[in-house]
C-alpha positions in Angstrom: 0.0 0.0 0.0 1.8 3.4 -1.0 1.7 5.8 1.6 -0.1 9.1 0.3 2.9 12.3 0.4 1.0 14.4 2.7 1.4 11.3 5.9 5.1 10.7 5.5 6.9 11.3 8.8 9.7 13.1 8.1 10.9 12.5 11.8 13.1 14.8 14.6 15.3 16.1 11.8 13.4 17.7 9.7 11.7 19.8 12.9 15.0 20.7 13.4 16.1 21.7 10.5 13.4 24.1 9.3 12.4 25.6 13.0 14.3 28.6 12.1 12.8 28.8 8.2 11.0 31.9 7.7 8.5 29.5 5.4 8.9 26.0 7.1 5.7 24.6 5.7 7.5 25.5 2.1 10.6 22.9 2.8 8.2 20.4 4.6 6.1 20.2 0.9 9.2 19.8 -0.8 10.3 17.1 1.3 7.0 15.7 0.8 6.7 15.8 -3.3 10.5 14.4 -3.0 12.8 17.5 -4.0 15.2 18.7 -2.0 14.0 21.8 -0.4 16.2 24.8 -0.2 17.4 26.5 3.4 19.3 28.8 4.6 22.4 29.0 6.0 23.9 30.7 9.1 21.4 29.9 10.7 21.6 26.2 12.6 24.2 25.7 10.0 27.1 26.8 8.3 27.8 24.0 5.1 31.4 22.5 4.4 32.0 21.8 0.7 34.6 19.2 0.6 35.2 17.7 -3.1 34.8 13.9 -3.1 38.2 13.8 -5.1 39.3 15.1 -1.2 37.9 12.6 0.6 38.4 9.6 -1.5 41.8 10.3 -1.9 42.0 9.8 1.7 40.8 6.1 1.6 43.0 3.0 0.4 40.9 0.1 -1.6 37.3 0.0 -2.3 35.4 3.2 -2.6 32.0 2.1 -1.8 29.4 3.7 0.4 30.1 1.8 3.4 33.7 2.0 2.8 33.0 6.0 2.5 30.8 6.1 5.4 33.6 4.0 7.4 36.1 6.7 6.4 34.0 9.2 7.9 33.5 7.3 10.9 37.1 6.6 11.7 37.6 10.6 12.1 34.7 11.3 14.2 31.9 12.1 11.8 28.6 10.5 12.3 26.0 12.3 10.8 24.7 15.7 8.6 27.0 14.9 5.6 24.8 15.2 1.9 25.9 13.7 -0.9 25.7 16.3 -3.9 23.1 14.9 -6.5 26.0 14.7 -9.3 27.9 12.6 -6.2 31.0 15.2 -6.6 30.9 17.1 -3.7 30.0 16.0 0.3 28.2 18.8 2.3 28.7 18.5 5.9 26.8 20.8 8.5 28.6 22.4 11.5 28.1 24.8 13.6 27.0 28.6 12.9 29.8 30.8 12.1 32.5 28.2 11.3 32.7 30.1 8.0 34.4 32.7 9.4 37.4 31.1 10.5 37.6 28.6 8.1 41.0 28.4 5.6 41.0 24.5 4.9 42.8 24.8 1.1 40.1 22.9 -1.6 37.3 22.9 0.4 34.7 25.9 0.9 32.4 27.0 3.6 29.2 29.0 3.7 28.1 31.0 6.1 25.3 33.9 6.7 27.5 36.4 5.1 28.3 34.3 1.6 26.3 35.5 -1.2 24.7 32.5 -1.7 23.8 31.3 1.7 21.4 28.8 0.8 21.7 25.1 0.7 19.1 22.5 -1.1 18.7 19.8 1.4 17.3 16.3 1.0 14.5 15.3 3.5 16.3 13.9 6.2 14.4 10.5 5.3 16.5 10.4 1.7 19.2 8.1 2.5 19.9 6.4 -1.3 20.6 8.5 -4.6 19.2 8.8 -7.0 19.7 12.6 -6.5 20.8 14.3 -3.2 21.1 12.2 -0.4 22.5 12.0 3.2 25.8 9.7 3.3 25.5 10.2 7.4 22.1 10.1 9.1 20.4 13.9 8.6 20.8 16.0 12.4 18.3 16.2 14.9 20.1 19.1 17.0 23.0 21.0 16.9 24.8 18.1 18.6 24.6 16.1 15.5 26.5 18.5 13.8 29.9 17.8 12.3 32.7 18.8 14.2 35.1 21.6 12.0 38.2 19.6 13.5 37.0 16.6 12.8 36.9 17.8 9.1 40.1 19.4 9.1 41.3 15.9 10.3 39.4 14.4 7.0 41.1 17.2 4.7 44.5 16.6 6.4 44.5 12.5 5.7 43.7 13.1 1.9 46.3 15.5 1.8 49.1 13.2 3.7 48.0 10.1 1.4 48.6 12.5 -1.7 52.2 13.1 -0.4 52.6 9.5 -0.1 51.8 8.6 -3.6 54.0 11.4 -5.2 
């Protein structure tokens, strides 16, 4: 029996994630008819864009999704990571106002001040592509957040395996 759009529980995160939306009800129906719906940033979030050339070249072997999800794992990152839609770039949320001190080379990070301080975000029940998806489980409160050092350690193992295969 197909559940009808309008009943699907979009859980804890979505709540979350839109309880600061000026229009909430207007990323809730996006969710619902399946698109990603578009928030902003700088708000319960600031958005690390980290190319997946980055953090694959931090992995040896097989470059799966669980062997991707593992690598986040091992450096402390457990949830609110997106996979892009074109599955070229991983969007991880931290905390408000990381953008302003962030200088991690290859990677970019938006804040309330960027021009385009908006992010389209999957409902937080899209786990598989295709399109947009979250890698790591969507967050329910700013605890579920990525860590910024925890990234940096991510950034930093590409970078060292890179050295090691010069």
């Amino acid at each position: 029996m197909m559940i009808p759009p309008m009943m699907v529980d979009l859980g804890g995160a979505a709540l979350w994630l839109v309880s600061r939306e000026r229009r909430p009800d207007d990323a809730r129906e996006s969710w619902r008819r399946g698109v990603a719906a578009t928030l902003q940033v700088g708000m319960h979030f600031d958005v690390v864009q980290v190319p997946s050339g980055i953090v694959e070249n931090g992995m040896c072997g097989v470059k799966d999704r669980a062997a991707i999800q593992n690598h986040f794992r091992a450096v402390g990152i457990t949830s609110a990571v997106i996979l892009s839609r074109t599955r070229t770039r991983y969007c991880l949320l931290v905390p408000p106002d990381t953008a302003q001190d962030w200088a991690e080379p290859g990677t970019q990070c938006i804040g309330r001040h960027h021009p385009t301080n908006y992010l389209g975000v999957p409902a937080p029940t899209r786990r598989e592509p295709p399109g947009a998806h979250w890698l790591m489980p969507a967050p329910e409160d700013n605890g579920m957040l990525c860590d910024p050092a925890n990234i940096r350690l991510l950034v930093g193992k590409a970078g060292r395996r890179q050295g090691q295969t010069r």
